[in-house]
N, C-alpha and C positions, 0 to 999 in steps of 0.2 A: 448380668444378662439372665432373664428367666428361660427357665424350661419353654421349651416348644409345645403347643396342646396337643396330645394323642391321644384317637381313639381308636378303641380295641371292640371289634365286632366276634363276637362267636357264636358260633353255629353249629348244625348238623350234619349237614348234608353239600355239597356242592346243589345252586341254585337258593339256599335259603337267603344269601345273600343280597340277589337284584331283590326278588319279589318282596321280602322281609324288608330291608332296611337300605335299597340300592339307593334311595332317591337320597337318604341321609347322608351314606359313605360320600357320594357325587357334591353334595354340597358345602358338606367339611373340606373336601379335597379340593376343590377350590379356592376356598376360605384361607390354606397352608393349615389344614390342621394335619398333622401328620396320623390319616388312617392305617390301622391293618388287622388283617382279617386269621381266624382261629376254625377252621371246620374239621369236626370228629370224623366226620368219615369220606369214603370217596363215592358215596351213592351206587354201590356195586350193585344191590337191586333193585333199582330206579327202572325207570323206562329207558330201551332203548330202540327211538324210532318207532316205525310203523310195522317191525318184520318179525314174523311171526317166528321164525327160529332165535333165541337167542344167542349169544356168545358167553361166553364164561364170565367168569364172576370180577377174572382179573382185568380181562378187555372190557367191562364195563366200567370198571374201574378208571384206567387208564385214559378211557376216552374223555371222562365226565370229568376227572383230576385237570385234564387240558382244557376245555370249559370254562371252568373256573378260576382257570387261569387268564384265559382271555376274557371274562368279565369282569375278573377283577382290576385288569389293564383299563377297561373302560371304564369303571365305576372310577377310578383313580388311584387303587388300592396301592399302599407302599410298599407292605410286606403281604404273602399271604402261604398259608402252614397247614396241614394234613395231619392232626393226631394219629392216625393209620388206625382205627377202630373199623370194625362191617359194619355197615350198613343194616339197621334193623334189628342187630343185638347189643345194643349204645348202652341200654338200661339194663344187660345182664353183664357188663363188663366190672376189670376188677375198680372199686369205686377209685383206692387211693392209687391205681398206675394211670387214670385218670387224671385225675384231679394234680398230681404230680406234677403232669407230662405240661396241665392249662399254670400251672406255680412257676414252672419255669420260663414260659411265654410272658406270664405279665410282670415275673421281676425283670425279663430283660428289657424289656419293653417301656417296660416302666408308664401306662396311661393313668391319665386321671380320671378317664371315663369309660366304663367297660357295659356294652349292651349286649343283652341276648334274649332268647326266647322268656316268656314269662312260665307260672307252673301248669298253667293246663298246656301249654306246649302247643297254641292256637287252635289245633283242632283235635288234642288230646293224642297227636303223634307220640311215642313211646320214645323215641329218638330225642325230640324235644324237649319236652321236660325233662328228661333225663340229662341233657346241656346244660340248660337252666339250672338243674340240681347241683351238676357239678361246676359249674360256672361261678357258682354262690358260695361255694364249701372255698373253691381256692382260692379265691379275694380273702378269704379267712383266713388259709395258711397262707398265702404269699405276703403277708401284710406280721406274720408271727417271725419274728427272729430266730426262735428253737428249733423251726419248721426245718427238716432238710432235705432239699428238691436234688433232680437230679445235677445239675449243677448248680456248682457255688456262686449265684447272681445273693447280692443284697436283697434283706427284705424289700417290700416296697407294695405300703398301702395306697390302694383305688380312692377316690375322691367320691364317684358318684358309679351307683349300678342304676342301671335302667332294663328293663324288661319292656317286650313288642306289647302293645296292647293295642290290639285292634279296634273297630266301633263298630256298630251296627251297618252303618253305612258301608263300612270298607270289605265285611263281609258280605253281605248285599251285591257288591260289585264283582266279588270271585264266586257266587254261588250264582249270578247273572252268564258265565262264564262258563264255569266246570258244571252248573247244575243242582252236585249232590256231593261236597266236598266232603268224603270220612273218611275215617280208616278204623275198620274191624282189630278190633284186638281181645282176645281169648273168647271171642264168636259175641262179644259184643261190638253195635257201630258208633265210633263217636263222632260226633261234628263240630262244627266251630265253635267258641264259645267268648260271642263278641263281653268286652268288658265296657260296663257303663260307662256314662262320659263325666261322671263325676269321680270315679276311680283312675281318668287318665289326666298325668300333672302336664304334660307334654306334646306339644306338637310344633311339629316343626314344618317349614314351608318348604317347600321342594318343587312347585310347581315348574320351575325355570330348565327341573333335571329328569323329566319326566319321557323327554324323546333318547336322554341317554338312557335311563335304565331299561327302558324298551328296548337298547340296542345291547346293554349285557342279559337282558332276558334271551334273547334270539343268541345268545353267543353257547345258549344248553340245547344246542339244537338238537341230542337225542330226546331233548324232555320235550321237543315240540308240535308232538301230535296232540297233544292236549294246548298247550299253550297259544295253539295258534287260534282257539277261539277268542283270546283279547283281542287279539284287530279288530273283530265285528264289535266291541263294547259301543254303545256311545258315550259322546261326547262327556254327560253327567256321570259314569261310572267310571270312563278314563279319568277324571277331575277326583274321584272317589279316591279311588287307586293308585293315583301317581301323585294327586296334588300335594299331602300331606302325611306324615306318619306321625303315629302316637305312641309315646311311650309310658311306660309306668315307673315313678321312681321309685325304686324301693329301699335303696337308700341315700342320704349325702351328708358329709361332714361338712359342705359350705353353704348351706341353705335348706328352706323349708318352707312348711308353708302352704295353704290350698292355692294361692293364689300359680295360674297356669303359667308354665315360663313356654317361651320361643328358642330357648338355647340350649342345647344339652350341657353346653360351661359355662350356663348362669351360677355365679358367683367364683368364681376362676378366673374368667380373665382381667 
């Protein structure tokens, strides 16, 4: 009997999940591909709500950690894991109790397919790329025998990595939305930074899972005073945004090739 297909989604933040990759996770987990989700931190300095006093760093924590739990109930999510990093300091963290903590995740886990942000980290979030960095480093040691994680799981090499590559279009639709999507880092602003569509190998069709991840988006309901400007999208930005996602392979041991696939376990199953 072969292995069951698992994919392994990691992330940064609670929420990067629906908006990032919900419509994916939602349709694998239909499919029985057996999902689960890896997020570095619990979005302690995230929004929360509309009130202008905050609460401490750990009740934002806590609330957004439940969140993410209830989205990931609705995306379909089988497992889902907290590396316990803050929020915002991802990319001054120690690299290798990092990258450690994601070695032991994927030898137990054991996926053929592991996605995450790509290196500009969609809109040059520090948090992100910095995922991405270490998301890539430990597919390297979880895959080395020598390697020793904090427990003793068997090596066990990834098949295929993929990274978010957005398109012109898909950003379009969240700047249609939020306006002016950036984030200041050392008093510079950066912004999105859609990747051509000849740089993306992958998309996939999601449009059938488009009312669910709309309903794990609403499940971060502190993050919702912004979010609530999706309802107003129309219809051609909701089809932007929901319809499709795209990825970037960056690498795979079963396949190659310009030619675009539809499956993120083309040549697997």
């Amino acid at each position: 009997m072969s292995d069951p297909l698992r994919l392994l989604c990691v992330t940064a933040h609670p929420d990067d999940e629906s908006l990032g990759v919900g419509g994916t996770l939602a349709r694998y987990a239909d499919e029985g591909v057996e999902t689960y989700l890896v997020t570095a931190t619990r979005g302690e300095r995230g929004r929360f709500g509309e009130q202008n006093n905050r609460p401490g760093l750990d009740v934002v924590g806590r609330e957004r950690e439940a969140e993410l739990q209830r989205a990931a109930t609705v995306l379909g999510v089988k497992e889902t894991h907290l590396l316990g990093f803050c929020d915002g300091d991802l990319d001054r963290a120690n690299p290798m109790e990092v990258i450690n903590r994601l070695v032991v995740h994927i030898r137990r886990l054991k996926p053929q397919v592991v996605v995450t942000f790509g290196p500009e980290g969609g809109y040059g979030h520090p948090d992100h790329i910095a995922i991405s960095q270490f998301t890539t480093s430990a597919l390297v040691c979880a895959a080395d025998p020598s390697y020793q994680s904090e427990q003793r799981h068997p090596s066990h090499r990834v098949s295929k990595l993929y990274y978010m590559a957005w398109s012109d279009e898909k950003w379009a639709a969240y700047q249609a939305a939020f306006k002016d999507l950036k984030v200041t880092v050392d008093g510079t602003s950066r912004r999105a930074t859609p990747w051509p569509s000849w740089a993306i190998t992958t998309s996939i069709d999601t449009r059938e899972y488009w009312t669910r991840v709309w309903e794990a988006v609403q499940c971060h309901r502190t993050q919702m005073a912004i979010y609530r400007n999706l309802e107003s999208l129309s219809e051609e930005y909701h089809g932007a945004l929901w319809g499709t996602q795209e990825f970037y392979r960056a690498f795979s041991l079963v396949n190659g090739g310009r030619q675009k696939e539809a499956d993120l376990f083309e040549g697997l199953r």
